[in-house]
C-alpha positions in Angstrom: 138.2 -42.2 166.2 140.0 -39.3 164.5 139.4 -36.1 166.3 138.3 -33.0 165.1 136.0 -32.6 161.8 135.2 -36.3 161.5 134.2 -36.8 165.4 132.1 -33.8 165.0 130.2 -35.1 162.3 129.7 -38.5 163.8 128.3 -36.4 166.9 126.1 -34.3 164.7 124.4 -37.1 163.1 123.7 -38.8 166.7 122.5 -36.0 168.5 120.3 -35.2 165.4 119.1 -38.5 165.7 118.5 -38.6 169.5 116.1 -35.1 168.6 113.9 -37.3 165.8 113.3 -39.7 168.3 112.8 -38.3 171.4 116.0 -39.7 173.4 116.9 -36.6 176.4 120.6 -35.7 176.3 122.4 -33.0 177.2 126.0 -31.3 177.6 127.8 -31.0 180.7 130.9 -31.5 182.7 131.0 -35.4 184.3 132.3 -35.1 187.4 132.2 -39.0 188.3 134.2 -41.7 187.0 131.9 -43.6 184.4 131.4 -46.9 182.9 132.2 -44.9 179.2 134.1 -42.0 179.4 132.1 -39.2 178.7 128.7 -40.5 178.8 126.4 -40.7 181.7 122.9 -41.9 182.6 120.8 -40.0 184.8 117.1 -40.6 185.0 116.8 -41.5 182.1 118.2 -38.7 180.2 122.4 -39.2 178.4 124.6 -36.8 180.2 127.5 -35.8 177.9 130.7 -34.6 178.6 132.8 -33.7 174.9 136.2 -33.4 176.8 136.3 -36.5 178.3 134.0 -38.5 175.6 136.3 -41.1 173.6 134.1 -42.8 171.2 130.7 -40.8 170.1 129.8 -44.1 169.0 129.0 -45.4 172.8 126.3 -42.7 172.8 124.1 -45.0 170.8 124.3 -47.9 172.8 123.7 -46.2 175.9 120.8 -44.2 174.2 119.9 -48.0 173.2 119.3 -49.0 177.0 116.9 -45.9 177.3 115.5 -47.1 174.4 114.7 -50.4 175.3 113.3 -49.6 178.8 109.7 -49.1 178.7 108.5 -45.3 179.0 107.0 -45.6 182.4 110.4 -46.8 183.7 112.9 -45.0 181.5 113.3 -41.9 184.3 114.3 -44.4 186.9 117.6 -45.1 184.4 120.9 -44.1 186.0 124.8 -44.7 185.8 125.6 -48.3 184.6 121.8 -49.4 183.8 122.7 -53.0 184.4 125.2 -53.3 187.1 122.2 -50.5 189.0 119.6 -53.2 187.6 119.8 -56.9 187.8 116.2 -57.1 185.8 117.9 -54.9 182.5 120.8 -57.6 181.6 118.8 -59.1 179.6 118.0 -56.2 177.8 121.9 -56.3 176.5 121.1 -58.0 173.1 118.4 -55.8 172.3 121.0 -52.9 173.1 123.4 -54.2 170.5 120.6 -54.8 168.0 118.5 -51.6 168.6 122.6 -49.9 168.6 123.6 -51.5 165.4 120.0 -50.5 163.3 120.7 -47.1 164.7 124.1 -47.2 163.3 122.5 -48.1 159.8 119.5 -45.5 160.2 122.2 -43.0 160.3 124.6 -44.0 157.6 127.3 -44.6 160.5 130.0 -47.7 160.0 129.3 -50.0 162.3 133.0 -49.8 162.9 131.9 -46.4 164.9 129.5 -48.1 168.0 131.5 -51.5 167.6 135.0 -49.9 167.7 137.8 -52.1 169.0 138.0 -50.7 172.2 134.9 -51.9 173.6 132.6 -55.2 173.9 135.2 -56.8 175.9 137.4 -57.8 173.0 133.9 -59.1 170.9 133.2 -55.9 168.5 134.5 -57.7 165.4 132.5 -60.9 166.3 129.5 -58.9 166.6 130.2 -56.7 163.5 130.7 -59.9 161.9 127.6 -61.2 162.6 125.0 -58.5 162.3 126.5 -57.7 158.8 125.8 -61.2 157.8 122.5 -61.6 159.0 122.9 -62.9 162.3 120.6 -60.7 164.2 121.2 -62.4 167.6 118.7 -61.0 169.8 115.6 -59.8 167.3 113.1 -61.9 169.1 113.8 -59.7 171.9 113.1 -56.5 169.7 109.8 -58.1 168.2 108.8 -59.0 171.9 109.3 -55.1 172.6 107.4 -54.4 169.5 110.2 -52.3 168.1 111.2 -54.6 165.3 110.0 -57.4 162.7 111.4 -59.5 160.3 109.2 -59.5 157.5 107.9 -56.3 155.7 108.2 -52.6 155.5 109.9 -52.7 159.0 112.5 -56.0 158.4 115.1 -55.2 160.5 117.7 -53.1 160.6 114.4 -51.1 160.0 112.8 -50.5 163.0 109.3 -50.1 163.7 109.5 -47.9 166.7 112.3 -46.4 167.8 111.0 -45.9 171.9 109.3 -48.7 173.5 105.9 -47.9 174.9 
């Protein structure tokens, strides 16, 4: 991502985005080595460090594992939510989903959350098939009552942002 103007934007739009919907962040210096540079889970809220943050685009998928946790639970989030949680990799295509609908709800390419960089060598594949259709994973949003397929809220609208 091109620094500067264009990553400041990008950072804008997400963080204005985390306000409307209630997702805790804040700005601070990351000590740790983490799983994304830059970004950090701690109870439940997304600890961000702008020197050492390399694509502003991650913040939405980890802000998509908060999302997906249900509220009672989200405060016990911390560090790499599924390597800390065997019970949340299954959450991981709701993530991508719930990341990708984001993405859109935002005007963001999805070039921005599913950069090259990441999804262990998968982002195009999964670009590929969210943009035609292929929402791999929806039942799992419809089961958390954040998404439909049918309606004012077809996905990539969402009918809840948060899970209960």
């Amino acid at each position: 991502m091109k620094e500067g103007k264009e990553r400041d934007l990008v950072l804008e739009r997400i963080c204005r985005f985390f306000d409307e919907i209630s997702i805790q962040y804040n700005f601070t210096e990351i000590e740790t080595e983490t799983f994304l540079p830059g970004i950090q889970i701690k109870n439940g809220t997304l600890q961000i460090d702008l020197q050492k943050l390399k694509y502003p685009g991650d913040l939405l998928h980890e802000a998509g594992h908060i999302a997906v946790t249900k509220s009672e639970e989200r405060n016990t989030l911390n560090d790499n939510v599924i390597e800390n949680n065997a019970e949340k990799a299954g959450d991981e295509m709701a993530v991508l989903l719930w990341s990708y609908a984001a993405s859109k709800k935002i005007g963001l390419a999805p070039e921005v959350v599913f950069h090259e960089d990441g999804y262990k060598g998968e982002a195009v594949w999964l670009r590929e098939q969210f943009e035609s259709k292929n929402y791999i994973g929806l039942p799992l949003l419809q089961w958390m009552g954040l998404a439909e397929t049918e309606g004012n809220h077809a996905f990539p609208k969402m009918k809840a942002w948060l899970r209960e």
